[in-house]
N, CA, C and O atoms as a GROMACS GRO file, in nm:
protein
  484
    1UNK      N    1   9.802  10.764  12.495
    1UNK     CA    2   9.794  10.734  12.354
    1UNK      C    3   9.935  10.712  12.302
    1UNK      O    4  10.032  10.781  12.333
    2UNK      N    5   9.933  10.626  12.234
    2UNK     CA    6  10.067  10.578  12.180
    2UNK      C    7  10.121  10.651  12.091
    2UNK      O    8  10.041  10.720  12.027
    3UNK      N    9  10.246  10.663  12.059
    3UNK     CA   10  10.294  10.730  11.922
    3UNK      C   11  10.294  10.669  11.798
    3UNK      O   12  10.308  10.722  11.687
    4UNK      N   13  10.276  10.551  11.828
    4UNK     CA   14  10.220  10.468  11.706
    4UNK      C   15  10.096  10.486  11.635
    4UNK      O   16  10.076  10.492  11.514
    5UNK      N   17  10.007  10.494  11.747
    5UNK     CA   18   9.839  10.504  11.660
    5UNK      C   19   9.858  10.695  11.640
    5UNK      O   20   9.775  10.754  11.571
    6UNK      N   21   9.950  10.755  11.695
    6UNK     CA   22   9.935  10.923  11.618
    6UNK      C   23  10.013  10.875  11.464
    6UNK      O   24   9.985  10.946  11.368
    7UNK      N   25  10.080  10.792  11.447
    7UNK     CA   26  10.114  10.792  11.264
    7UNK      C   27  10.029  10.682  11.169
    7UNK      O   28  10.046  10.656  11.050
    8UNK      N   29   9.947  10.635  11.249
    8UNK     CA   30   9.844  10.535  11.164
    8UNK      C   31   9.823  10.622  11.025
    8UNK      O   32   9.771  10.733  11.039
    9UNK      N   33   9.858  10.580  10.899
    9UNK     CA   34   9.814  10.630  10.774
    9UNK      C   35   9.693  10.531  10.739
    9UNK      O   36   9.689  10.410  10.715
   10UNK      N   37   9.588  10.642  10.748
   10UNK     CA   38   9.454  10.575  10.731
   10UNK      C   39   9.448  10.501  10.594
   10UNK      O   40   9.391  10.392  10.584
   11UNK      N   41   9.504  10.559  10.495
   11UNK     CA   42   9.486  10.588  10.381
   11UNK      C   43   9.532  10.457  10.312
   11UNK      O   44   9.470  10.387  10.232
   12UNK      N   45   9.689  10.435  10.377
   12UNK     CA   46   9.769  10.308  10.339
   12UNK      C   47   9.693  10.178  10.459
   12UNK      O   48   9.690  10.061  10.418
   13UNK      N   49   9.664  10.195  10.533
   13UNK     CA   50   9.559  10.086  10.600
   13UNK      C   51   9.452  10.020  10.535
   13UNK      O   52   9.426   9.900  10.532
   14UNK      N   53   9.381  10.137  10.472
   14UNK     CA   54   9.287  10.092  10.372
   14UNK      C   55   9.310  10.013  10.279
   14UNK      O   56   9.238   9.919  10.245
   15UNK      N   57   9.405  10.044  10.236
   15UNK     CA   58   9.444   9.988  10.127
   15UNK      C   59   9.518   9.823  10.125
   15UNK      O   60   9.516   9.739  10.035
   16UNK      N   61   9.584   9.817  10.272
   16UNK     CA   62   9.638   9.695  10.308
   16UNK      C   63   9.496   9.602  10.304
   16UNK      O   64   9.479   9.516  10.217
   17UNK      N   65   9.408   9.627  10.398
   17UNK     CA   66   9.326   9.566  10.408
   17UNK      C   67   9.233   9.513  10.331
   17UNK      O   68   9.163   9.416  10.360
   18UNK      N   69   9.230   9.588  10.214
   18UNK     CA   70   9.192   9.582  10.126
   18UNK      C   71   9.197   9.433  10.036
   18UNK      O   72   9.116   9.346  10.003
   19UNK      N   73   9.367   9.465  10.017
   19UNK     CA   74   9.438   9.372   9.991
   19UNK      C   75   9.451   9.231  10.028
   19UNK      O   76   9.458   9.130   9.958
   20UNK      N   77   9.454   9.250  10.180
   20UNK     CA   78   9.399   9.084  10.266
   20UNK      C   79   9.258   9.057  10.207
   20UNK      O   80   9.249   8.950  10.146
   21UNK      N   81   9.158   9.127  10.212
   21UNK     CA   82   9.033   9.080  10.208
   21UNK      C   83   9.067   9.032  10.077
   21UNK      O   84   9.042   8.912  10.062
   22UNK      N   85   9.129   9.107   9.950
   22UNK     CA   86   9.114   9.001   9.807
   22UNK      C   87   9.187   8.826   9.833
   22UNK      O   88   9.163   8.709   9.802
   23UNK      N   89   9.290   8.908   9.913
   23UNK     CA   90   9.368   8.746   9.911
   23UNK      C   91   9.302   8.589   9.985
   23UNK      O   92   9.335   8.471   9.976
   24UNK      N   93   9.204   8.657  10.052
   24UNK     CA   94   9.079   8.572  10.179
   24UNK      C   95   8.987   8.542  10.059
   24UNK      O   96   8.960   8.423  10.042
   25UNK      N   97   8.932   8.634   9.972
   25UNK     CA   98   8.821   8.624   9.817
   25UNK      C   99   8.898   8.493   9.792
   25UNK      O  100   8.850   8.385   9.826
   26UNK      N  101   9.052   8.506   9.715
   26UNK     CA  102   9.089   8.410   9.655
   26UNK      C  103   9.098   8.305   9.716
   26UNK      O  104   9.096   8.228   9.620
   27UNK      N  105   9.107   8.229   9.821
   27UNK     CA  106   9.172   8.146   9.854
   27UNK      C  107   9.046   8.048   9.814
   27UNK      O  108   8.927   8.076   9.812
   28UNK      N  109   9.117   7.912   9.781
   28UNK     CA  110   8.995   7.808   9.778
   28UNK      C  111   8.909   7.777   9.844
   28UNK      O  112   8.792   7.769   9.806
   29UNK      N  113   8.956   7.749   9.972
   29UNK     CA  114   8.891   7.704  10.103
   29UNK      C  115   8.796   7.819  10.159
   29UNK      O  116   8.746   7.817  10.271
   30UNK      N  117   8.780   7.914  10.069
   30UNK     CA  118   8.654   7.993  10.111
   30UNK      C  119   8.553   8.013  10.044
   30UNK      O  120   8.457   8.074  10.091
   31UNK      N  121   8.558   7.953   9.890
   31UNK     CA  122   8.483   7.922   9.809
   31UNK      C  123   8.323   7.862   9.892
   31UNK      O  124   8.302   7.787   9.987
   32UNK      N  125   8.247   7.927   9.813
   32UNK     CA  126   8.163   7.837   9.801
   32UNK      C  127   8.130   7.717   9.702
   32UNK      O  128   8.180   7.704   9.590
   33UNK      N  129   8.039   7.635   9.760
   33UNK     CA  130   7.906   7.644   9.861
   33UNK      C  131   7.948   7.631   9.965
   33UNK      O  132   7.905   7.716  10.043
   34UNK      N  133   8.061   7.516  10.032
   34UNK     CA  134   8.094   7.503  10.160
   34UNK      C  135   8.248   7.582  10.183
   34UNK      O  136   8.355   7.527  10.155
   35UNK      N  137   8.237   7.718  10.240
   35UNK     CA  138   8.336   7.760  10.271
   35UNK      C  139   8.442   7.694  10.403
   35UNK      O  140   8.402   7.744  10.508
   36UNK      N  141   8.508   7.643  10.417
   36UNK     CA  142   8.581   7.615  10.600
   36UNK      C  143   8.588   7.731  10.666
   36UNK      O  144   8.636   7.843  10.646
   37UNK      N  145   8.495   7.644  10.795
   37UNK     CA  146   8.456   7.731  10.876
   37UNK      C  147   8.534   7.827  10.922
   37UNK      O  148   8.478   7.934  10.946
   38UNK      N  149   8.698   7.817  10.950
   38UNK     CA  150   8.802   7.890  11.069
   38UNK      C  151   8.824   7.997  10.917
   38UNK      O  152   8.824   8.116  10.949
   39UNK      N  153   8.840   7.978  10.788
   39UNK     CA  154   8.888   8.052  10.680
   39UNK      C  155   8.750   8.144  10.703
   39UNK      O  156   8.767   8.265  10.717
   40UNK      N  157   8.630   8.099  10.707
   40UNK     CA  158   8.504   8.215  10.672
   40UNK      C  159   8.514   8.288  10.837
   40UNK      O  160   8.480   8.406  10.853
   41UNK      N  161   8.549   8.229  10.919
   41UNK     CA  162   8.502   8.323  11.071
   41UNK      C  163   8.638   8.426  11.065
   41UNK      O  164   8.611   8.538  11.109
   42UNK      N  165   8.749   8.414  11.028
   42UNK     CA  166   8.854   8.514  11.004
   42UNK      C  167   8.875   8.581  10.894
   42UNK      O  168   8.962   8.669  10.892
   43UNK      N  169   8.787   8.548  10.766
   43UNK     CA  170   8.745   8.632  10.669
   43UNK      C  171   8.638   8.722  10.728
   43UNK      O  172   8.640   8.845  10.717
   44UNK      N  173   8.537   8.648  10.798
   44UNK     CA  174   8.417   8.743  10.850
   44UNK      C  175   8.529   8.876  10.981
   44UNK      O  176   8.500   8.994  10.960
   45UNK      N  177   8.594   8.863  11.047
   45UNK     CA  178   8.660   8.908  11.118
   45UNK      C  179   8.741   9.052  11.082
   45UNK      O  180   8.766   9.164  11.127
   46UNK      N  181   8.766   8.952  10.953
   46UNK     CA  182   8.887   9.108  10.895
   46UNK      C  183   8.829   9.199  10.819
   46UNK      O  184   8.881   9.303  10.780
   47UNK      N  185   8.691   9.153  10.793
   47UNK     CA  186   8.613   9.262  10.671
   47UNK      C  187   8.580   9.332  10.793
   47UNK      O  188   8.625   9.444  10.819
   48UNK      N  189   8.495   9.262  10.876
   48UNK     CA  190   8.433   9.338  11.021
   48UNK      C  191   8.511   9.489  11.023
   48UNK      O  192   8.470   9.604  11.003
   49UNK      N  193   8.642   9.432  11.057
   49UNK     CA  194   8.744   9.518  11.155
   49UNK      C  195   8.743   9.620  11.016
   49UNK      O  196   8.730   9.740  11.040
   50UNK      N  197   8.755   9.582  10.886
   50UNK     CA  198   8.786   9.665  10.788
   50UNK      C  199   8.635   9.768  10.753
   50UNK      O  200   8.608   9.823  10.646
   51UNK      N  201   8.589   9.768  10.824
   51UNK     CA  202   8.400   9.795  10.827
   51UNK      C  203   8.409   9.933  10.923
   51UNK      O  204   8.368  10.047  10.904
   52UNK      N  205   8.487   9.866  11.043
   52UNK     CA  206   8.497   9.950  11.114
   52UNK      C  207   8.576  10.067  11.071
   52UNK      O  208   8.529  10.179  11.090
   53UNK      N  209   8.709  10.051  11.008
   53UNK     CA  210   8.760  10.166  10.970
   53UNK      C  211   8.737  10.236  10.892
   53UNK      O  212   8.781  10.351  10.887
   54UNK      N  213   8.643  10.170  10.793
   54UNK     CA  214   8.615  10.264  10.726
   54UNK      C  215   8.482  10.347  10.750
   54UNK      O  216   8.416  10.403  10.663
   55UNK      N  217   8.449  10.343  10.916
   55UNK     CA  218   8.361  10.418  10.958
   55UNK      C  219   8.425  10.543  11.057
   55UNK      O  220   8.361  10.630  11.116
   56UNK      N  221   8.539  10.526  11.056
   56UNK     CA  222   8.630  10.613  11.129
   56UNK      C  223   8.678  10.789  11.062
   56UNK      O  224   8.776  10.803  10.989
   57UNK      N  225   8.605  10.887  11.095
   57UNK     CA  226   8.645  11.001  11.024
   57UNK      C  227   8.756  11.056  11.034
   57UNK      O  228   8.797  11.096  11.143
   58UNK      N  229   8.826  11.069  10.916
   58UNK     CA  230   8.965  11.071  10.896
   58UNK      C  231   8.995  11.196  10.940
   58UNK      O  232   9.092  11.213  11.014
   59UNK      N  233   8.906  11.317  10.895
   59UNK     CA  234   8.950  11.468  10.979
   59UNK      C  235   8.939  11.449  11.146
   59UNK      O  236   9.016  11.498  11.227
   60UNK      N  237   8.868  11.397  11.164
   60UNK     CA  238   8.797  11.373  11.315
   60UNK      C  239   8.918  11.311  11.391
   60UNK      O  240   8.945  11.341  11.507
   61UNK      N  241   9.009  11.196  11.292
   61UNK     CA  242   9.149  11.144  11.370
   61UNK      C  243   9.289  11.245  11.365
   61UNK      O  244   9.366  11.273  11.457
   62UNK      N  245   9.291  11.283  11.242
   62UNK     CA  246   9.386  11.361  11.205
   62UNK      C  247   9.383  11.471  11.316
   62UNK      O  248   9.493  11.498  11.365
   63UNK      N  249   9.243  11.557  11.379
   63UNK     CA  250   9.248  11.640  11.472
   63UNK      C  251   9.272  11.583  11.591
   63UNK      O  252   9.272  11.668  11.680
   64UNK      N  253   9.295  11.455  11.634
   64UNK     CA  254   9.323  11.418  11.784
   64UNK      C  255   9.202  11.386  11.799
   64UNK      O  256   9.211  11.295  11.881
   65UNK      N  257   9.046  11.405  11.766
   65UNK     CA  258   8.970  11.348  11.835
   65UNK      C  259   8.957  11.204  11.883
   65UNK      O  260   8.967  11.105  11.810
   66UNK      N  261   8.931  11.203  12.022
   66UNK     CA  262   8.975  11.073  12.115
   66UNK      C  263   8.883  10.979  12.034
   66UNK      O  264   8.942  10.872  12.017
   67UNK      N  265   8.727  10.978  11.963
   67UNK     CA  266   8.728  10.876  11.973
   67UNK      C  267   8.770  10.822  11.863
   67UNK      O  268   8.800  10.704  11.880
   68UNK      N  269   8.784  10.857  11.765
   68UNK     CA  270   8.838  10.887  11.645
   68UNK      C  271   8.957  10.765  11.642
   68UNK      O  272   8.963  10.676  11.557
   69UNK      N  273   9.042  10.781  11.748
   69UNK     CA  274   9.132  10.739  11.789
   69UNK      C  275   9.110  10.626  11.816
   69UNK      O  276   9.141  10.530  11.744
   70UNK      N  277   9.040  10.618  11.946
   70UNK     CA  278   9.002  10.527  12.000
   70UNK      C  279   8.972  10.393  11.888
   70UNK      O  280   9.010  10.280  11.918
   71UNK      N  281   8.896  10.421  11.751
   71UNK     CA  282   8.847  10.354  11.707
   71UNK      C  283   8.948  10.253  11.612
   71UNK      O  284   8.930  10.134  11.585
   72UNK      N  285   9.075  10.351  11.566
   72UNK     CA  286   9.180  10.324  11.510
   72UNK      C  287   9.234  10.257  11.558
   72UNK      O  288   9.290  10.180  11.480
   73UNK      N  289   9.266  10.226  11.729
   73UNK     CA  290   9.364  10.187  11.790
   73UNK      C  291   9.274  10.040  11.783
   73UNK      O  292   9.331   9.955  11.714
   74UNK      N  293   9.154   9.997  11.838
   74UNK     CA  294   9.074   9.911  11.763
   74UNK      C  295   9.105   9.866  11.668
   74UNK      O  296   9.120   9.744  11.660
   75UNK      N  297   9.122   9.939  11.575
   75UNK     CA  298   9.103   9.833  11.443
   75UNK      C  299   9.280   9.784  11.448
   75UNK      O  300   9.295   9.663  11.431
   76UNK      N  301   9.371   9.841  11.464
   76UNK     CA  302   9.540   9.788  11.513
   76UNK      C  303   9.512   9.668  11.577
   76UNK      O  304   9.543   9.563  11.521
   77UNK      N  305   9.459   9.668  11.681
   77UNK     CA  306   9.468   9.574  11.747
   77UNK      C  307   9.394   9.444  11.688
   77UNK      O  308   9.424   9.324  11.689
   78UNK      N  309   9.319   9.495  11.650
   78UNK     CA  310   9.227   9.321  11.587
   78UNK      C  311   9.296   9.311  11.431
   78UNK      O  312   9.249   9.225  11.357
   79UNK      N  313   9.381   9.375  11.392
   79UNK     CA  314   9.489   9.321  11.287
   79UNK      C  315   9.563   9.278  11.312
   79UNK      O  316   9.608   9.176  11.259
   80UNK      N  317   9.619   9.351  11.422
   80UNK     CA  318   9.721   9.205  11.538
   80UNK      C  319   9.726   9.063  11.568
   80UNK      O  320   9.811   8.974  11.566
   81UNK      N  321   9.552   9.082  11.609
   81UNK     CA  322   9.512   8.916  11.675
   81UNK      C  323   9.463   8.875  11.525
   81UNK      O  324   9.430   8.757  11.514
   82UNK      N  325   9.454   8.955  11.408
   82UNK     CA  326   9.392   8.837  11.307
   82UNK      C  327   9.519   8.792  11.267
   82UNK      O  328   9.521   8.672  11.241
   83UNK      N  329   9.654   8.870  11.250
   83UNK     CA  330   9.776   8.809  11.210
   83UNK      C  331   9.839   8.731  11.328
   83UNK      O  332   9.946   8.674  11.306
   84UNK      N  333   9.779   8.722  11.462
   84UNK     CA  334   9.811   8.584  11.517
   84UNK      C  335   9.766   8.455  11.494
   84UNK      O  336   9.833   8.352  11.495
   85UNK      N  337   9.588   8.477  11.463
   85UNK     CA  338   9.534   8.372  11.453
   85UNK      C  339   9.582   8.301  11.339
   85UNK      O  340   9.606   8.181  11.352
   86UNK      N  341   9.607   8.382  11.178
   86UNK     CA  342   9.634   8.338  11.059
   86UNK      C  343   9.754   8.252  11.093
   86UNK      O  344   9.777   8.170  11.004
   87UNK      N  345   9.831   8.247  11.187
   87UNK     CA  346   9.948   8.161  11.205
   87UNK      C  347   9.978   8.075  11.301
   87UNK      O  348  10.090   8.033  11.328
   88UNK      N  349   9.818   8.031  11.385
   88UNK     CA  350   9.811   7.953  11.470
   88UNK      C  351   9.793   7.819  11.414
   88UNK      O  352   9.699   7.789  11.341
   89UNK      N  353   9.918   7.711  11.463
   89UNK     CA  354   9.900   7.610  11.413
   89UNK      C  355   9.904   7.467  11.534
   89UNK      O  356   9.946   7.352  11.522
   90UNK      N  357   9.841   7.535  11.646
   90UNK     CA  358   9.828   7.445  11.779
   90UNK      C  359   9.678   7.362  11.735
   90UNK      O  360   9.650   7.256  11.790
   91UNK      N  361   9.588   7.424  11.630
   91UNK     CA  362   9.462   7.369  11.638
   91UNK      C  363   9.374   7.417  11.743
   91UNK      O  364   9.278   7.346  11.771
   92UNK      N  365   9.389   7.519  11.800
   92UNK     CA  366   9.249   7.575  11.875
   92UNK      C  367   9.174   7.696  11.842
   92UNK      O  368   9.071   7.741  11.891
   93UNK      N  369   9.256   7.741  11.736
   93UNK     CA  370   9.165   7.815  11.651
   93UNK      C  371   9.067   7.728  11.567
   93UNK      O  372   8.952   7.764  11.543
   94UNK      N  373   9.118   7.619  11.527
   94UNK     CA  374   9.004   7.493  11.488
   94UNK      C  375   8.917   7.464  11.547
   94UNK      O  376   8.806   7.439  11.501
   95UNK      N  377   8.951   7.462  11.662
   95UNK     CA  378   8.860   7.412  11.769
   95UNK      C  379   8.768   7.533  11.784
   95UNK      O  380   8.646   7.546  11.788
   96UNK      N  381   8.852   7.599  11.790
   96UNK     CA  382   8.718   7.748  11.833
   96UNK      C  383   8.638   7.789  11.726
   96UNK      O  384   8.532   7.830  11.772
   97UNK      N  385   8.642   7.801  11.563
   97UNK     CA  386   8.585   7.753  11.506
   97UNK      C  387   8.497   7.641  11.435
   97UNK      O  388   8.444   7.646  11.324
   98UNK      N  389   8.497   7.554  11.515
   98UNK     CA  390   8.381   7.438  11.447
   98UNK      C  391   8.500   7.304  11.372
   98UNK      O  392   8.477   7.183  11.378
   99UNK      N  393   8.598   7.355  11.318
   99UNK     CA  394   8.678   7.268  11.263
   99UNK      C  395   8.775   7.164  11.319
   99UNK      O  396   8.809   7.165  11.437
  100UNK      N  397   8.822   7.060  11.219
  100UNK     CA  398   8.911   6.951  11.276
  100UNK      C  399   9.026   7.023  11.325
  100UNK      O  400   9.086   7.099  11.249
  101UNK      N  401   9.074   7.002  11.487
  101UNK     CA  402   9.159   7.127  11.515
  101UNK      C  403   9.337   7.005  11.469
  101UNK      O  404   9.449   7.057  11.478
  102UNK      N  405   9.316   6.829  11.420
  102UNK     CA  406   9.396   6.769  11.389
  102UNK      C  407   9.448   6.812  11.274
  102UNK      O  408   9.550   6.760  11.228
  103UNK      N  409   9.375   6.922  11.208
  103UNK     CA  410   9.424   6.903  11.047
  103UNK      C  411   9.344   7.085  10.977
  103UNK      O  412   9.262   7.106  10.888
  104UNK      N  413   9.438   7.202  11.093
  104UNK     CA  414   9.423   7.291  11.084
  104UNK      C  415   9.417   7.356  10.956
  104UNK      O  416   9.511   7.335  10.880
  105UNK      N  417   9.334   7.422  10.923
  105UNK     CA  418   9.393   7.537  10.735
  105UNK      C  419   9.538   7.570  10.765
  105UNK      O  420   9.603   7.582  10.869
  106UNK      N  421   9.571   7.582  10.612
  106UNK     CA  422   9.671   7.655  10.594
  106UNK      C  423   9.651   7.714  10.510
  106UNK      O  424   9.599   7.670  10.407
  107UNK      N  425   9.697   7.866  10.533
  107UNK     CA  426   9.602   8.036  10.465
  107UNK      C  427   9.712   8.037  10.352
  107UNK      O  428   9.693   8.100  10.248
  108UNK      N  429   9.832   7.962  10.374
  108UNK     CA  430   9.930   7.994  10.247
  108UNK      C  431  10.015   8.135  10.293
  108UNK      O  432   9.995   8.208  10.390
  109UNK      N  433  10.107   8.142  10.198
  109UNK     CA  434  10.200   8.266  10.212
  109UNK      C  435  10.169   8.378  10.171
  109UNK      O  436  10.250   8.463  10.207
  110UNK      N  437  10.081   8.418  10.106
  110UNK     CA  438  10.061   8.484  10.038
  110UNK      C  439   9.937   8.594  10.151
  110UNK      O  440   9.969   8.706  10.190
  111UNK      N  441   9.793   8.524  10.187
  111UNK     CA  442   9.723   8.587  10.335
  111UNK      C  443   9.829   8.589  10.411
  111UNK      O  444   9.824   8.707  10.446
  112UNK      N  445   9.934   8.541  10.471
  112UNK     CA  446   9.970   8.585  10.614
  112UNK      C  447  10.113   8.663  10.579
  112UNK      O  448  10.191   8.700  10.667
  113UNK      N  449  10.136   8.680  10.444
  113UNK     CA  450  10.262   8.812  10.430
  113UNK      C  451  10.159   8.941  10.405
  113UNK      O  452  10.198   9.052  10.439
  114UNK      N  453  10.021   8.924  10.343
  114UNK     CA  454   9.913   9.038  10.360
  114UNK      C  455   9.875   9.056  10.482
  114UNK      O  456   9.873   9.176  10.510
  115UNK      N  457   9.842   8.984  10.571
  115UNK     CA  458   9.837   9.038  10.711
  115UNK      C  459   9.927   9.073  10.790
  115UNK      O  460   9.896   9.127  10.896
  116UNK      N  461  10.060   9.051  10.755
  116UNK     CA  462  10.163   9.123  10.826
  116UNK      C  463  10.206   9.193  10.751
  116UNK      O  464  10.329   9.202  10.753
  117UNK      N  465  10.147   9.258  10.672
  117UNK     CA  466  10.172   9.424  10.596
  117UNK      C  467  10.070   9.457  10.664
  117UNK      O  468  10.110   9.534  10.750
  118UNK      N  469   9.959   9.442  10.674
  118UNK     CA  470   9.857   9.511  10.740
  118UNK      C  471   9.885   9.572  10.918
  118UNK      O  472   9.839   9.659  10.992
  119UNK      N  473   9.976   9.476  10.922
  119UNK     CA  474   9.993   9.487  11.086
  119UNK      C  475  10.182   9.642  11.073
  119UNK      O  476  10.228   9.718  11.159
  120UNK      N  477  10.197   9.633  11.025
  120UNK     CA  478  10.346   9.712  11.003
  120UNK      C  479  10.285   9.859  10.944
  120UNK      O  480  10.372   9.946  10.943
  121UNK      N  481  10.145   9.904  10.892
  121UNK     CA  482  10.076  10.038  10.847
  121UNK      C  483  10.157  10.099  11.001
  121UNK      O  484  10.144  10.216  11.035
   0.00000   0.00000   0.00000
C-alpha cells in the first residue's frame, strides 16, 4: 500500500469531484438533447468513479481496512485515466467513443485544471 493512498483526504476528494462533475454539468457540449458522445461517456465515467467513493466508509478507511482502501486506491486511479483522457488529443478517445476522432472535443481549461485538482487530493 502506498503512502499516498494512506493520506487520501476523503473529504477534500469529495469535494474536488464534485467540482469536475459541475464543470462537465456546464459545459455545452453536454447539453441536451444531443449531448457528444466522448463529453457524456467521460461525464458518465467521473460521476461513476465519484459513486463509488462515495460508497467507501470513511471510518472503515481511516482504520486501515484493506478494502476500504482498496476501493480508494480505485477511485485515484480512474481520476488519473479520466485526467488523461480529458487531454487526449490523438483522436482515439473519439474513436473509442462513437465520435469524429478528426475533430476531437475540447473540455476547455477550466474541466481539465478541475481534473487535475482532482488528481493532486
Amino acid at each position: 500500500m502506498s503512502t499516498q493512498q494512506n493520506n487520501v483526504n476523503l473529504e477534500a476528494l469529495d469535494a474536488k469531484m464534485n467540482e469536475l462533475i459541475e464543470a462537465f454539468e456546464a459545459h455545452p457540449q453536454l447539453q441536451p438533447p444531443t449531448p457528444h458522445p466522448t463529453a457524456f461517456f467521460l461525464f458518465d465515467f467521473i460521476k461513476n468513479t465519484h459513486n463509488a467513493l462515495k460508497r467507501v466508509d470513511a471510518s472503515k478507511y481511516a482504520s486501515g481496512d484493506r478494502q476500504a482502501r482498496e476501493a480508494v486506491q480505485e477511485v485515484v486511479g480512474r481520476n488519473q485515466f479520466a485526467s488523461v483522457l480529458l487531454t487526449d488529443s490523438s483522436g482515439k478517445l473519439a474513436m473509442m467513443t462513437g465520435s469524429d476522432p478528426s475533430n476531437p472535443i475540447d473540455f476547455g481549461p477550466t474541466i481539465k485544471a478541475k481534473a487535475a485538482a482532482v488528481t493532486e487530493v
